[in-house]
N, CA, C and O atoms as a Tripos MOL2 file, in Angstrom:
@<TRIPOS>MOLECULE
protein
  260   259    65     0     0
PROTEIN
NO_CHARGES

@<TRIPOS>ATOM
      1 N         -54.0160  -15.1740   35.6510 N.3       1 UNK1
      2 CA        -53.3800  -14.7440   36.8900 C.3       1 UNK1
      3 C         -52.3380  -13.6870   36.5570 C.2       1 UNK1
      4 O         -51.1600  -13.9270   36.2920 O.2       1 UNK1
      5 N         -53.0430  -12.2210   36.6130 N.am      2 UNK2
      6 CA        -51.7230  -11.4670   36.6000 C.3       2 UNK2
      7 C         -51.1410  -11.3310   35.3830 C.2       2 UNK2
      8 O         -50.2030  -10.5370   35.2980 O.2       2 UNK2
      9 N         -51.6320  -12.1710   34.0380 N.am      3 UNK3
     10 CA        -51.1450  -12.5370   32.3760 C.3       3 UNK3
     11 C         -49.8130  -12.8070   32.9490 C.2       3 UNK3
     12 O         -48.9650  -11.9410   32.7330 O.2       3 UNK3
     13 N         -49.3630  -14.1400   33.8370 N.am      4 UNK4
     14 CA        -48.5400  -14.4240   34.1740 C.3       4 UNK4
     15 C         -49.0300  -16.0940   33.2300 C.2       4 UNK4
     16 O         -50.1240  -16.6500   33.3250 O.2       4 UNK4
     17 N         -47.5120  -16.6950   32.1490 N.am      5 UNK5
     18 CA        -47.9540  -17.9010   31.8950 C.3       5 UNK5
     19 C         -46.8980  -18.7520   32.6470 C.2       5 UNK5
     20 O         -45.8430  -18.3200   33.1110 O.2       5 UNK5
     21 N         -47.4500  -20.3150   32.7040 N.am      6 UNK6
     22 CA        -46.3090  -20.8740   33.0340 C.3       6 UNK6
     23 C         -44.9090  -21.1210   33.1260 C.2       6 UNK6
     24 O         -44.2580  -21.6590   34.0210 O.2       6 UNK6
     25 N         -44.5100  -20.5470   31.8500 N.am      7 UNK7
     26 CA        -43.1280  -20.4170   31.1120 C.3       7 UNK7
     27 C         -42.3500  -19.3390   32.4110 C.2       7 UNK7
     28 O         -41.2240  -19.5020   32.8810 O.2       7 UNK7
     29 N         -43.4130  -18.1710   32.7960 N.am      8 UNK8
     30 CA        -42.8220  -16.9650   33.5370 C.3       8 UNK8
     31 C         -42.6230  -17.2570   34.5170 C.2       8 UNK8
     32 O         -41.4560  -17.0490   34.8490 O.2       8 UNK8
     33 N         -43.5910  -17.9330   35.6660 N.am      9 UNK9
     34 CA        -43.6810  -18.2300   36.6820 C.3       9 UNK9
     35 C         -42.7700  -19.4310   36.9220 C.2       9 UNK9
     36 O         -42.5090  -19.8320   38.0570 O.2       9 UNK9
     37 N         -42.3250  -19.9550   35.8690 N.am     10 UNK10
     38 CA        -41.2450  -20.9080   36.0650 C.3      10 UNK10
     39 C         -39.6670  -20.4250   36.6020 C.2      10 UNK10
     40 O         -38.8740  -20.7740   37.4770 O.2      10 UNK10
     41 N         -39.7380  -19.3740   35.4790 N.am     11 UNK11
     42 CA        -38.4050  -18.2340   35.3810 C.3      11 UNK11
     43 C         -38.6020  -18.0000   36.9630 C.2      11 UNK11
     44 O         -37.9370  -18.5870   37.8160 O.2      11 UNK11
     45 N         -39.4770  -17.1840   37.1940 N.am     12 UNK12
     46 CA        -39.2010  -16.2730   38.8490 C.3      12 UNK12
     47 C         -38.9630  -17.5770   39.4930 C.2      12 UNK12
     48 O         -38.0470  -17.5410   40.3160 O.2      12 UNK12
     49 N         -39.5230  -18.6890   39.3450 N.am     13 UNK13
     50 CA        -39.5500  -19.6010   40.6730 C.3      13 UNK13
     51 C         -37.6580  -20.0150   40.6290 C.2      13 UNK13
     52 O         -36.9210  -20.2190   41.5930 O.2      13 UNK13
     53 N         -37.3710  -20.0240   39.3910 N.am     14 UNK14
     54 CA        -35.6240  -20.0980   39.4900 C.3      14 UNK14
     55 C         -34.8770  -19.2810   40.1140 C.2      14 UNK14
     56 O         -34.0870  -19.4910   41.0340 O.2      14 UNK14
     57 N         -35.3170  -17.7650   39.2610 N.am     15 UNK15
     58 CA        -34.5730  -16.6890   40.3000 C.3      15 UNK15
     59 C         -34.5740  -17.0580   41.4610 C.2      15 UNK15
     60 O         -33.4910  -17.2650   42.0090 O.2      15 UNK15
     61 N         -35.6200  -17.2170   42.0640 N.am     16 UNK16
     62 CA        -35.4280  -16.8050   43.7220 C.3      16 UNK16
     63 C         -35.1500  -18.0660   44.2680 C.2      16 UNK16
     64 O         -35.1180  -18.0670   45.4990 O.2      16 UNK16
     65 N         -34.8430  -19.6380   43.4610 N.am     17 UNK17
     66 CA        -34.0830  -20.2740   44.1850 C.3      17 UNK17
     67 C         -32.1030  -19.8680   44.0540 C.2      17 UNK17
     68 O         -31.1770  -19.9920   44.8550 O.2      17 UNK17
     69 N         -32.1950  -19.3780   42.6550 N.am     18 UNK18
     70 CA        -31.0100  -19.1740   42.8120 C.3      18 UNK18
     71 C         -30.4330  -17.7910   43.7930 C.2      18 UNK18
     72 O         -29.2420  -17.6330   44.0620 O.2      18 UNK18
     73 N         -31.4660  -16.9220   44.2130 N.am     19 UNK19
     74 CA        -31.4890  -15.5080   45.0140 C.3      19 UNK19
     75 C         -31.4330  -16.1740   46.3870 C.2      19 UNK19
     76 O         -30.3350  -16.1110   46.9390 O.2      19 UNK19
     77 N         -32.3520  -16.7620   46.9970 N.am     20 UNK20
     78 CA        -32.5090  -17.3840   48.0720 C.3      20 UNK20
     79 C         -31.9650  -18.5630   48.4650 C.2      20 UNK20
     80 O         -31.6750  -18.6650   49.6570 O.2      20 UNK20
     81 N         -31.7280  -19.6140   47.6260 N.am     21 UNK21
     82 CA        -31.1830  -21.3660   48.3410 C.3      21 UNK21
     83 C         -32.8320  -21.7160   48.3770 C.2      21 UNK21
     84 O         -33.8520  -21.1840   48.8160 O.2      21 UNK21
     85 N         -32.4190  -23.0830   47.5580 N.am     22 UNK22
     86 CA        -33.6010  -23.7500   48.2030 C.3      22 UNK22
     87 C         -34.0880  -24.1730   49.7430 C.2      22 UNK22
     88 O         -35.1850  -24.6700   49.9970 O.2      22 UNK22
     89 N         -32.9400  -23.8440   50.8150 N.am     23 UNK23
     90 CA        -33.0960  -23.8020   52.0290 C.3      23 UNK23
     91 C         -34.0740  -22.9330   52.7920 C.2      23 UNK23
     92 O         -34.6090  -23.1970   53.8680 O.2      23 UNK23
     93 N         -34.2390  -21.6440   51.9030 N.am     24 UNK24
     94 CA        -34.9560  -20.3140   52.6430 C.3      24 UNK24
     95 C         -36.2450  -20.5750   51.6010 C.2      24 UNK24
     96 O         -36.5500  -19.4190   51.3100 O.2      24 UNK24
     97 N         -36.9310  -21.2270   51.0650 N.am     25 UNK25
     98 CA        -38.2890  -20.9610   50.4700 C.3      25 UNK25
     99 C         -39.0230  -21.4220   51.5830 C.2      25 UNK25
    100 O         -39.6640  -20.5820   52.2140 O.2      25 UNK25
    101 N         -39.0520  -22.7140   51.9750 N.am     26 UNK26
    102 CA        -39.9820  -22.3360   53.1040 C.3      26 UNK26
    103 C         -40.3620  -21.5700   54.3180 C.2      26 UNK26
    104 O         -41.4260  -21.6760   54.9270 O.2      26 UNK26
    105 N         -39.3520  -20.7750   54.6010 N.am     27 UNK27
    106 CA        -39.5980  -19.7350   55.0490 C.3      27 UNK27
    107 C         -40.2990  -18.7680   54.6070 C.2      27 UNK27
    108 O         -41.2670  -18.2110   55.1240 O.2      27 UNK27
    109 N         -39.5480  -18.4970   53.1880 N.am     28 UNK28
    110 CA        -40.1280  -17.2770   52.5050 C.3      28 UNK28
    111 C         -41.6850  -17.3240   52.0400 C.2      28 UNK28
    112 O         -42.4410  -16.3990   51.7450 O.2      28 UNK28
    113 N         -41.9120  -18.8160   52.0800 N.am     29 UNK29
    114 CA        -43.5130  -18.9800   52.3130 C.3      29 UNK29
    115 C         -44.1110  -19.0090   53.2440 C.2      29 UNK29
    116 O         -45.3030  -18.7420   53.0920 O.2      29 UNK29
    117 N         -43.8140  -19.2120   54.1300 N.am     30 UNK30
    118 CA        -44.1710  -18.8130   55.4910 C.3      30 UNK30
    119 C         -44.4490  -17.1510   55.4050 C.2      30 UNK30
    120 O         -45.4770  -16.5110   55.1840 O.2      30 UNK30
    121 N         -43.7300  -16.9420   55.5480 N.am     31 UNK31
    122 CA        -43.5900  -15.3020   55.9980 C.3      31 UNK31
    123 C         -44.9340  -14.7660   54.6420 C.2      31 UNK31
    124 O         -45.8280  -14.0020   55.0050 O.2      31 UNK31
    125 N         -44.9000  -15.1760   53.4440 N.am     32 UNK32
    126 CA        -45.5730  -14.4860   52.2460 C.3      32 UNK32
    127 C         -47.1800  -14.7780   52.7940 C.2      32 UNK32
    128 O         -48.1270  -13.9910   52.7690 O.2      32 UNK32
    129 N         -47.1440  -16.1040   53.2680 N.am     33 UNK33
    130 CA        -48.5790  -16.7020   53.8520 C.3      33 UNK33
    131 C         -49.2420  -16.1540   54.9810 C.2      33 UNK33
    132 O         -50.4570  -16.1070   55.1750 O.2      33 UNK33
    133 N         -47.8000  -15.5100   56.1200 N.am     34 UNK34
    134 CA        -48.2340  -14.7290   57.3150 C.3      34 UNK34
    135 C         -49.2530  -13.1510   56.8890 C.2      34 UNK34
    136 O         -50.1960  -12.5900   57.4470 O.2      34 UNK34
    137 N         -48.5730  -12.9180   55.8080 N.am     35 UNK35
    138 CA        -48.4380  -11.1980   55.4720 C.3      35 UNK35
    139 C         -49.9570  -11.0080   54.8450 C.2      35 UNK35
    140 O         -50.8000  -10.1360   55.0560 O.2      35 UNK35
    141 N         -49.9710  -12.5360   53.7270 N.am     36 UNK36
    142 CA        -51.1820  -12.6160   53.1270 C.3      36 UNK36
    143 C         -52.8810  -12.5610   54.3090 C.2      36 UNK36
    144 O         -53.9420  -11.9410   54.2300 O.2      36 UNK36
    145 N         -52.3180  -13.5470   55.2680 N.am     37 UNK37
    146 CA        -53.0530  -13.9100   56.4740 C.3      37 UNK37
    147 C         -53.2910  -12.4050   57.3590 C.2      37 UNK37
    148 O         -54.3680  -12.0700   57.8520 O.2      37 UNK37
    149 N         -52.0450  -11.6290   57.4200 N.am     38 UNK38
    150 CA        -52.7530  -10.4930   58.4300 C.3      38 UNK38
    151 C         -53.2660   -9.4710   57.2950 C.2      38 UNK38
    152 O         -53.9060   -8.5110   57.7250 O.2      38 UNK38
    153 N         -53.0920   -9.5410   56.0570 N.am     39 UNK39
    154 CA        -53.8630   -8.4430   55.4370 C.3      39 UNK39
    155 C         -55.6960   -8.6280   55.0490 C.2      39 UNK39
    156 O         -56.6820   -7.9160   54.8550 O.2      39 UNK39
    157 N         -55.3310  -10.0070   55.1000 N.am     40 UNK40
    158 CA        -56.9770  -10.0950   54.8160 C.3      40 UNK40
    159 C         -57.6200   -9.9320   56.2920 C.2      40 UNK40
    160 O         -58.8270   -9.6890   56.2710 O.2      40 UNK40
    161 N         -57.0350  -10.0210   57.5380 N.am     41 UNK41
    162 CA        -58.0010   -9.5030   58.9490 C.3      41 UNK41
    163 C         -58.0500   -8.6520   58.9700 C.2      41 UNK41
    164 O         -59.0750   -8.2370   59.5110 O.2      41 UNK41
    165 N         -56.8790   -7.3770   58.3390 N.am     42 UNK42
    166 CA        -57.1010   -5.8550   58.4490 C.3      42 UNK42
    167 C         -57.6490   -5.6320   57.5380 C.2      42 UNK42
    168 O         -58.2430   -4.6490   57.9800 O.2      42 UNK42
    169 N         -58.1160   -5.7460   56.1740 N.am     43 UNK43
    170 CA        -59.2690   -5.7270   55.2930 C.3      43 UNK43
    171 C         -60.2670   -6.3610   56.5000 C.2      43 UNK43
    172 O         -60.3860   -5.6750   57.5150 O.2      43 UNK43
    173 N         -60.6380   -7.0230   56.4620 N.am     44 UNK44
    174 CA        -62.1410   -7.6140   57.1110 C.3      44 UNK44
    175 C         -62.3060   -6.5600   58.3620 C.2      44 UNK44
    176 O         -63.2090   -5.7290   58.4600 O.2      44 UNK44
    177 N         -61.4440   -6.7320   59.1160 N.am     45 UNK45
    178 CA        -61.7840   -5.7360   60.3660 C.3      45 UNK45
    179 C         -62.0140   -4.4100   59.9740 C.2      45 UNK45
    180 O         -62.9480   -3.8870   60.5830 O.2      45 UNK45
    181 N         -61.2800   -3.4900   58.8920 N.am     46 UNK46
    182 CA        -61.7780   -2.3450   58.7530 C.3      46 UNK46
    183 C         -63.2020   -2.5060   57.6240 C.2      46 UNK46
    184 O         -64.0790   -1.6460   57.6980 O.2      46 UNK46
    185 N         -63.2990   -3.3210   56.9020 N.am     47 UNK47
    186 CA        -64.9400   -3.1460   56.3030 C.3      47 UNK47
    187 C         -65.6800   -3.3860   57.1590 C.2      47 UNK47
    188 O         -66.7690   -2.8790   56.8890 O.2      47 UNK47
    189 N         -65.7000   -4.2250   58.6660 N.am     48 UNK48
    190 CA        -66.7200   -4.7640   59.0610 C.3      48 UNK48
    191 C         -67.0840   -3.4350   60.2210 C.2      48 UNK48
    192 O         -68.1680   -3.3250   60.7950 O.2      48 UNK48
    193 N         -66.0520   -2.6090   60.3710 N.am     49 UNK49
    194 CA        -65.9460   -1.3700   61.2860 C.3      49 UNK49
    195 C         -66.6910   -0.4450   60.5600 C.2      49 UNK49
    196 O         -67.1820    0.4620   61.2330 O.2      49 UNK49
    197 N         -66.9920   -0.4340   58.8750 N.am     50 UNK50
    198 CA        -67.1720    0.9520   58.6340 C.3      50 UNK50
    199 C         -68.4600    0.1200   58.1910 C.2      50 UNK50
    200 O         -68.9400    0.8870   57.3560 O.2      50 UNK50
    201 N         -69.3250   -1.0060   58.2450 N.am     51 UNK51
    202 CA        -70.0110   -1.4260   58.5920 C.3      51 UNK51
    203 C         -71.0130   -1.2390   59.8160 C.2      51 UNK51
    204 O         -72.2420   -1.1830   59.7980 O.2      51 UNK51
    205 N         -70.3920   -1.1830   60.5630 N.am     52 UNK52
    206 CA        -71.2890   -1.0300   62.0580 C.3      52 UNK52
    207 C         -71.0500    0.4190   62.3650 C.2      52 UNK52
    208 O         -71.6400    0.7820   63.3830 O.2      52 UNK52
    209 N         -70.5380    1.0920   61.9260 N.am     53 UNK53
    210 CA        -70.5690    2.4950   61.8840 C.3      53 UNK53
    211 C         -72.1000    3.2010   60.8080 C.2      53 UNK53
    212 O         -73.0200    3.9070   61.2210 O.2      53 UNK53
    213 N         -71.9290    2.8060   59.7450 N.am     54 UNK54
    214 CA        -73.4960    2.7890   59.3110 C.3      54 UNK54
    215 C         -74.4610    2.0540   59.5630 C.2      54 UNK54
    216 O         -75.4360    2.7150   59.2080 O.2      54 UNK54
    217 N         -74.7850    1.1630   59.9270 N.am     55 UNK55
    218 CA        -75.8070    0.6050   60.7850 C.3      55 UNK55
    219 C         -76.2510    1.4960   61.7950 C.2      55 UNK55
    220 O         -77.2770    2.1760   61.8220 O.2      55 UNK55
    221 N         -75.0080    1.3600   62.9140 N.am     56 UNK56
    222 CA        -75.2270    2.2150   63.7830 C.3      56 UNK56
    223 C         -75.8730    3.7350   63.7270 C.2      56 UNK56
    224 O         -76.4820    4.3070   64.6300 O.2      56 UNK56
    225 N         -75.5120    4.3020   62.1810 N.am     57 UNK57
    226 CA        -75.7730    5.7060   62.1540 C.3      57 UNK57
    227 C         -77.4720    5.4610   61.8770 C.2      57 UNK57
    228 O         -78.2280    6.0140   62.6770 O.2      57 UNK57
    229 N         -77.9810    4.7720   60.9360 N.am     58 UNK58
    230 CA        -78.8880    4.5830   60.4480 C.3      58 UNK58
    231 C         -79.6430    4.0780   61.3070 C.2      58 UNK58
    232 O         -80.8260    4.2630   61.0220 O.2      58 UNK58
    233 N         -79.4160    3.3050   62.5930 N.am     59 UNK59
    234 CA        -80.1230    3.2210   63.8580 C.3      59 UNK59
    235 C         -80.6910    4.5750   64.6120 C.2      59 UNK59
    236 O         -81.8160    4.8370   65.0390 O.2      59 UNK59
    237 N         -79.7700    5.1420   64.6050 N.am     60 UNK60
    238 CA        -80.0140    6.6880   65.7150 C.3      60 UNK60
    239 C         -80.4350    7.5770   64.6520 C.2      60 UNK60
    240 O         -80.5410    8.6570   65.2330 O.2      60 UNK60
    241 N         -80.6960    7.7340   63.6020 N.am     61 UNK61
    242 CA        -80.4780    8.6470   62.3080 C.3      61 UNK61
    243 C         -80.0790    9.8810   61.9450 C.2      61 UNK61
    244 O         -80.6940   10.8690   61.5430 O.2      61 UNK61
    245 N         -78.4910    9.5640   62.2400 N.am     62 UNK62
    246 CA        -77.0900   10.2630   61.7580 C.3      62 UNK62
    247 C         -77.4610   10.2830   60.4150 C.2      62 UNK62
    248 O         -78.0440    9.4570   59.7120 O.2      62 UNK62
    249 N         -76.9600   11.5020   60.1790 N.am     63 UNK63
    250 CA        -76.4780   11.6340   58.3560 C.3      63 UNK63
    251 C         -75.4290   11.0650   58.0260 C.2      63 UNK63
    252 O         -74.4840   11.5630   58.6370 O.2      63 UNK63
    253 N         -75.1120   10.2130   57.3160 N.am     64 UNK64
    254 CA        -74.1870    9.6760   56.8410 C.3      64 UNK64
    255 C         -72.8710   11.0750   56.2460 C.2      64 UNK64
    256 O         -73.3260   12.1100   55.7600 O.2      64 UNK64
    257 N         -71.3710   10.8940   56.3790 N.am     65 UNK65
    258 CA        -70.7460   12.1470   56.1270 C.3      65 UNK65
    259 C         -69.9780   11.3240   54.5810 C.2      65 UNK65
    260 O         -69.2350   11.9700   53.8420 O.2      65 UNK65
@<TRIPOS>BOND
     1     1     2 1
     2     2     3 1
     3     3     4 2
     4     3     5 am
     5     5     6 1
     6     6     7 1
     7     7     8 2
     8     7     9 am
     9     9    10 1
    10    10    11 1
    11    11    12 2
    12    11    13 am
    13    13    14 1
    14    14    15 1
    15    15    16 2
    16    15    17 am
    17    17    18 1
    18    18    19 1
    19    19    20 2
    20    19    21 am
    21    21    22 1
    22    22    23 1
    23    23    24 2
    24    23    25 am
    25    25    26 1
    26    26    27 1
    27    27    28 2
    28    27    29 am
    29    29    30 1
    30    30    31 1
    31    31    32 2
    32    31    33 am
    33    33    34 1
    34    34    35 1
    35    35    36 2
    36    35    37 am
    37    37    38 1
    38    38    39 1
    39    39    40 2
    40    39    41 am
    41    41    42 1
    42    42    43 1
    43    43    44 2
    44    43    45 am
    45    45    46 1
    46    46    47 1
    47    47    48 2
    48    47    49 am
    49    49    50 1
    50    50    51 1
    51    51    52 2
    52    51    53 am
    53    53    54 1
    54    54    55 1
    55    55    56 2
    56    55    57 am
    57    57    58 1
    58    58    59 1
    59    59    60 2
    60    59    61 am
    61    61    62 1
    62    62    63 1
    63    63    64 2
    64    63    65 am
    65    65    66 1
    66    66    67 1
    67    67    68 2
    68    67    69 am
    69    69    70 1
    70    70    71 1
    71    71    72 2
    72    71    73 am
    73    73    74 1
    74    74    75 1
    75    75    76 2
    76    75    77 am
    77    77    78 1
    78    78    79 1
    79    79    80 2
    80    79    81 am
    81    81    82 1
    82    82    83 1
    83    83    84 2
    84    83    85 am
    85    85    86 1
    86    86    87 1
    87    87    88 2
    88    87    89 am
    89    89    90 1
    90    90    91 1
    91    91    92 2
    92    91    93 am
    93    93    94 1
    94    94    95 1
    95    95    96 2
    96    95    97 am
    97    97    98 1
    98    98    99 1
    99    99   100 2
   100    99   101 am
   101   101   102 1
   102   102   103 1
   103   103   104 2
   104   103   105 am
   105   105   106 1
   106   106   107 1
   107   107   108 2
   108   107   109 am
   109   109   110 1
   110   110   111 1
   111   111   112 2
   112   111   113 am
   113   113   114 1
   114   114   115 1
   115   115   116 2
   116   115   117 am
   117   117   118 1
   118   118   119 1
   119   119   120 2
   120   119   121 am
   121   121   122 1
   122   122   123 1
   123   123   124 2
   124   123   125 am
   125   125   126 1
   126   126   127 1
   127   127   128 2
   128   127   129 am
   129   129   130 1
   130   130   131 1
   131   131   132 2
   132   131   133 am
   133   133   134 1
   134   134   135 1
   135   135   136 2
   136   135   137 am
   137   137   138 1
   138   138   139 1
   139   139   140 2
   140   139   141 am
   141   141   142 1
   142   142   143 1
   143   143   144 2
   144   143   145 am
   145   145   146 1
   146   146   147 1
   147   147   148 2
   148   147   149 am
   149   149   150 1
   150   150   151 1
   151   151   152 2
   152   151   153 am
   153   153   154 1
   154   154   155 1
   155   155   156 2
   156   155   157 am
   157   157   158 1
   158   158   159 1
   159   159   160 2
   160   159   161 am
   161   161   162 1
   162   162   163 1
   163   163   164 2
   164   163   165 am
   165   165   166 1
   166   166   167 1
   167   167   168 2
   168   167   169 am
   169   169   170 1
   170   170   171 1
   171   171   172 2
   172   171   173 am
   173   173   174 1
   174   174   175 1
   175   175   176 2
   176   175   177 am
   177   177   178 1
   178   178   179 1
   179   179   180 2
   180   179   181 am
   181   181   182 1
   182   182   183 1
   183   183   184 2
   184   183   185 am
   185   185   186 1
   186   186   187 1
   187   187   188 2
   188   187   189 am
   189   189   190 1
   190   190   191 1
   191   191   192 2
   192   191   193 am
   193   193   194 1
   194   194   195 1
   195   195   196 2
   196   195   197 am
   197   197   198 1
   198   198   199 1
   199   199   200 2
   200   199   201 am
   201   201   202 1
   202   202   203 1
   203   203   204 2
   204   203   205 am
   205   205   206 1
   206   206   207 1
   207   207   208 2
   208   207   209 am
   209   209   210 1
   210   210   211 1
   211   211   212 2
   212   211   213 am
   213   213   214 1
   214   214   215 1
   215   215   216 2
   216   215   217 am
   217   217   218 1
   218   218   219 1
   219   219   220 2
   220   219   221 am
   221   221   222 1
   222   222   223 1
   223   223   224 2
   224   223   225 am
   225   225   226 1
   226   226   227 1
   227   227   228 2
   228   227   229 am
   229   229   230 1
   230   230   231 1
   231   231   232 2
   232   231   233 am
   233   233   234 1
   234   234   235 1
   235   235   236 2
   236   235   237 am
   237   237   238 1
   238   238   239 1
   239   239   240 2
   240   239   241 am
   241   241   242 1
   242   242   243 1
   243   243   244 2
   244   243   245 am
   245   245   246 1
   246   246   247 1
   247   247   248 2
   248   247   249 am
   249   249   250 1
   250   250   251 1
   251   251   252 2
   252   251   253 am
   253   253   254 1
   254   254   255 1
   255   255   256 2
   256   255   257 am
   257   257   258 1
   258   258   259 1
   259   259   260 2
@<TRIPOS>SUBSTRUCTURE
     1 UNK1         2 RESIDUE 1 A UNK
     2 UNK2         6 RESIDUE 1 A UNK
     3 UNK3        10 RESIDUE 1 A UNK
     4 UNK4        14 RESIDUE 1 A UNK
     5 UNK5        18 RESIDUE 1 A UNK
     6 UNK6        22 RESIDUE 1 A UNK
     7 UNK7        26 RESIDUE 1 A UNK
     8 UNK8        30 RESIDUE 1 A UNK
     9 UNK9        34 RESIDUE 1 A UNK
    10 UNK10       38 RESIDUE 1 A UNK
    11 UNK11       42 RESIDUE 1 A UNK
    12 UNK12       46 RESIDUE 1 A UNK
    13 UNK13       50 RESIDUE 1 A UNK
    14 UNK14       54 RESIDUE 1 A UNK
    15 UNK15       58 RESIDUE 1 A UNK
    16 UNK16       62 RESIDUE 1 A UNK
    17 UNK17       66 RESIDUE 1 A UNK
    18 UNK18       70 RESIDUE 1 A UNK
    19 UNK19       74 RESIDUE 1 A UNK
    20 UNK20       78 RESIDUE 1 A UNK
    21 UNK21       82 RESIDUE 1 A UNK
    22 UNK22       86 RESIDUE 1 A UNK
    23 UNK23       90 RESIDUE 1 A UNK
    24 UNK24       94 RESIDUE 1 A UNK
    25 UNK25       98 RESIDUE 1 A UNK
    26 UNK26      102 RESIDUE 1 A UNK
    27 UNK27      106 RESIDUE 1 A UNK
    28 UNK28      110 RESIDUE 1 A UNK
    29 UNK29      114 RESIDUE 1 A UNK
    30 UNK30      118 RESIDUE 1 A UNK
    31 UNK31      122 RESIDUE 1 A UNK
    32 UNK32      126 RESIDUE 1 A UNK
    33 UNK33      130 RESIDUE 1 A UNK
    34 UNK34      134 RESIDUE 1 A UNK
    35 UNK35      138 RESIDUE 1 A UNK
    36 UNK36      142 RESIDUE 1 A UNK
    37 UNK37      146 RESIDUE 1 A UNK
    38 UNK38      150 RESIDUE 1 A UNK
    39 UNK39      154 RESIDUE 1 A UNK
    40 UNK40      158 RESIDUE 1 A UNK
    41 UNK41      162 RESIDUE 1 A UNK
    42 UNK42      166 RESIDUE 1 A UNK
    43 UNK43      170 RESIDUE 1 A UNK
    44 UNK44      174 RESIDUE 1 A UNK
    45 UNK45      178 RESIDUE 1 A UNK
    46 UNK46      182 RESIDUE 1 A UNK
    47 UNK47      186 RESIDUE 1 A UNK
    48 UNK48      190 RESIDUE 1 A UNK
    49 UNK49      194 RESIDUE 1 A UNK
    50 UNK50      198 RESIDUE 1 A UNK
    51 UNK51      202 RESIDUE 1 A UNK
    52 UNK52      206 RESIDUE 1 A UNK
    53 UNK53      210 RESIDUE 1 A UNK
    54 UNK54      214 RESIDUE 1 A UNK
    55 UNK55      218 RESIDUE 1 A UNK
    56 UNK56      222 RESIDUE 1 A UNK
    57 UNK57      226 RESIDUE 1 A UNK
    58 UNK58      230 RESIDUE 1 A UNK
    59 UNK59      234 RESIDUE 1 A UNK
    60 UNK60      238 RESIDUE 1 A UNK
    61 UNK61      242 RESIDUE 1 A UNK
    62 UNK62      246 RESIDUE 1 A UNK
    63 UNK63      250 RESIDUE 1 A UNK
    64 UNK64      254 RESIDUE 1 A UNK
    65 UNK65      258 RESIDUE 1 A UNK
């Protein structure tokens, strides 16, 4: 993951309690989970667009540009 080992991912997980309070991580997972969540619909929605855009061309037979 990232040549991230446990030892590291231990370190950051300190920083950012000591950056944040352990009060604000669940938020800050929240929000990391939201961001994660709308990037994979705007990935999917734009492949599945440039998807039906060639179909479509290859239906009527557009040259692909």
């Amino acid at each position: 993951m990232f040549g991230l080992g446990v030892t590291e991912l231990v370190i950051i997980m300190i920083i950012v309690v000591v950056l944040f309070g352990a009060s604000k991580l669940p938020q800050i997972g929240k929000g990391i989970g939201e961001a994660i969540t709308n990037f994979k619909k705007a990935t999917s929605e734009f492949t599945g667009s440039d998807e039906t855009r060639k179909v479509a061309s290859e239906n009527t037979g557009e040259k692909k540009v």
